[in-house]
C-alpha positions as CSV (number, residue, x, y, z in Angstrom):
1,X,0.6,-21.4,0.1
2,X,0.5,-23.7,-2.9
3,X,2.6,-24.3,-5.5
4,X,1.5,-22.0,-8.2
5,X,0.9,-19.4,-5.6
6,X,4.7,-20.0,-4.8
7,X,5.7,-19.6,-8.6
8,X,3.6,-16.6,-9.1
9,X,5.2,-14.8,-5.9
10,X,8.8,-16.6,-7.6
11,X,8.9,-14.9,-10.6
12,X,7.6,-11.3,-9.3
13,X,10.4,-11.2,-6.8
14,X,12.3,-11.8,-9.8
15,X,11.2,-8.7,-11.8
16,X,11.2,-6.3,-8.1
17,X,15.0,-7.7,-7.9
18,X,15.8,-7.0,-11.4
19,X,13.7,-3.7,-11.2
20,X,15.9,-2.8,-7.4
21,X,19.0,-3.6,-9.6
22,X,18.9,-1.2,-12.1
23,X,17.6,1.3,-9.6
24,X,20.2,0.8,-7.3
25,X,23.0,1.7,-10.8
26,X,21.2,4.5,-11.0
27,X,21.5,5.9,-7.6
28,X,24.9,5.1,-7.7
29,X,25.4,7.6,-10.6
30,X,24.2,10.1,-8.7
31,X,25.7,10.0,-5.8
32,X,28.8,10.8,-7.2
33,X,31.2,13.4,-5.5
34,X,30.2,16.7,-6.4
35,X,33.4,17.8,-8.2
36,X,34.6,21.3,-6.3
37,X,36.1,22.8,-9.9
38,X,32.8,23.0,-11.1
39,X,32.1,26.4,-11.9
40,X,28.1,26.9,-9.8
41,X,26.7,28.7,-7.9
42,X,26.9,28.8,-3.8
43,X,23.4,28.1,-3.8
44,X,23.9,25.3,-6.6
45,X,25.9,24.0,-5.4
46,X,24.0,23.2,-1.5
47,X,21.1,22.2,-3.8
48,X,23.2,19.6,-5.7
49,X,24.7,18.1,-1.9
50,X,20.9,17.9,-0.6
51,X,20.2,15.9,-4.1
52,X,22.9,13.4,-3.2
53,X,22.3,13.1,0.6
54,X,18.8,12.4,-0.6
55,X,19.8,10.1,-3.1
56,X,22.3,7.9,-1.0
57,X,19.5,7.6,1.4
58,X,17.5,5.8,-1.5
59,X,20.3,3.9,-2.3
60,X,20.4,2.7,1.0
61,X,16.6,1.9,0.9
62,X,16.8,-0.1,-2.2
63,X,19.9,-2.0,-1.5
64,X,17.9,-2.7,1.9
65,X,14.9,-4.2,-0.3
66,X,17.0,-6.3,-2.7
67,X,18.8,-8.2,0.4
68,X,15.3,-8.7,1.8
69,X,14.0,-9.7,-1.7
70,X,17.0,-11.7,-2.2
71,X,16.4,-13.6,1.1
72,X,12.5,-14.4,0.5
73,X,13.9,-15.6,-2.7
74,X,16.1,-18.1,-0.8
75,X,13.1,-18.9,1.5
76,X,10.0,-19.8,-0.9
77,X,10.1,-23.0,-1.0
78,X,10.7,-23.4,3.2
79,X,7.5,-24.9,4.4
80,X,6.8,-21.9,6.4
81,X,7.8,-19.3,4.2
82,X,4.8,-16.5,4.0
83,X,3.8,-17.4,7.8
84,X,4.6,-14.0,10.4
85,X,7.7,-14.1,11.9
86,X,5.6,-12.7,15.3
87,X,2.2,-14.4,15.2
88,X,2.6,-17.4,12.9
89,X,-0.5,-16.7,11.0
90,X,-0.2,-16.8,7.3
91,X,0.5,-13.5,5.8
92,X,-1.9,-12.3,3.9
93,X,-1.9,-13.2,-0.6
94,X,-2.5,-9.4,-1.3
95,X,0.3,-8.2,1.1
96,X,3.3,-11.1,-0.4
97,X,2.0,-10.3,-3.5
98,X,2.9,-6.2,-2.8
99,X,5.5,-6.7,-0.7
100,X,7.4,-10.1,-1.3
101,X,10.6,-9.3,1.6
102,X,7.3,-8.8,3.7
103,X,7.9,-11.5,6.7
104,X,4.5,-9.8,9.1
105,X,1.6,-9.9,8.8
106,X,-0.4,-6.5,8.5
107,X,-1.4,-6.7,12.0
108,X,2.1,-7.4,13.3
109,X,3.3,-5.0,11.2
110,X,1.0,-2.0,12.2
111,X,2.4,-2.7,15.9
């Protein structure tokens, strides 16, 4: 991977970390404690506790993706940054470019 590769890849992990950071503030709005006092309905009130078990299992996805994004952004410039972690081979342009925190190949991955 080349230089201007590497600062292309650079400054999209950027916006994906920026992008994971506001998500993640908004998750954590809602997951909020569903307040008991509130005056709904029985079956309201289940559909508002699926929303936020749904929504804390997001939250847990993104903050996932922005330690992995943060971490690739810590590794560019390592001389075998964008190699698999199982094969060696160079991970594919198309996939980093997709998936930045990606550290297999698609063939390694698909395993």
């Amino acid at each position: 991977m080349d230089k201007e590769q590497r600062d292309i890849l650079r400054k999209k992990i950027h916006s994906l970390i920026e992008r994971e950071e506001d998500k993640i503030q908004d998750l954590k709005k809602l997951t909020q404690p569903i307040s008991p006092e509130n005056a709904i309905g029985r079956i309201s009130r289940m559909d508002a506790i699926n929303n936020k078990s749904v929504n804390e299992a997001a939250l847990r996805a993104s903050e996932s993706k922005l330690k992995k994004l943060n971490y690739a952004l810590t590794q560019i410039d390592e001389d075998n940054f964008g190699n698999c972690a199982s094969c060696g081979l160079e991970i594919q342009e198309g996939r980093l470019l997709l998936m930045p925190e990606s550290n297999k190949c698609i063939r390694c991955a698909a395993r």
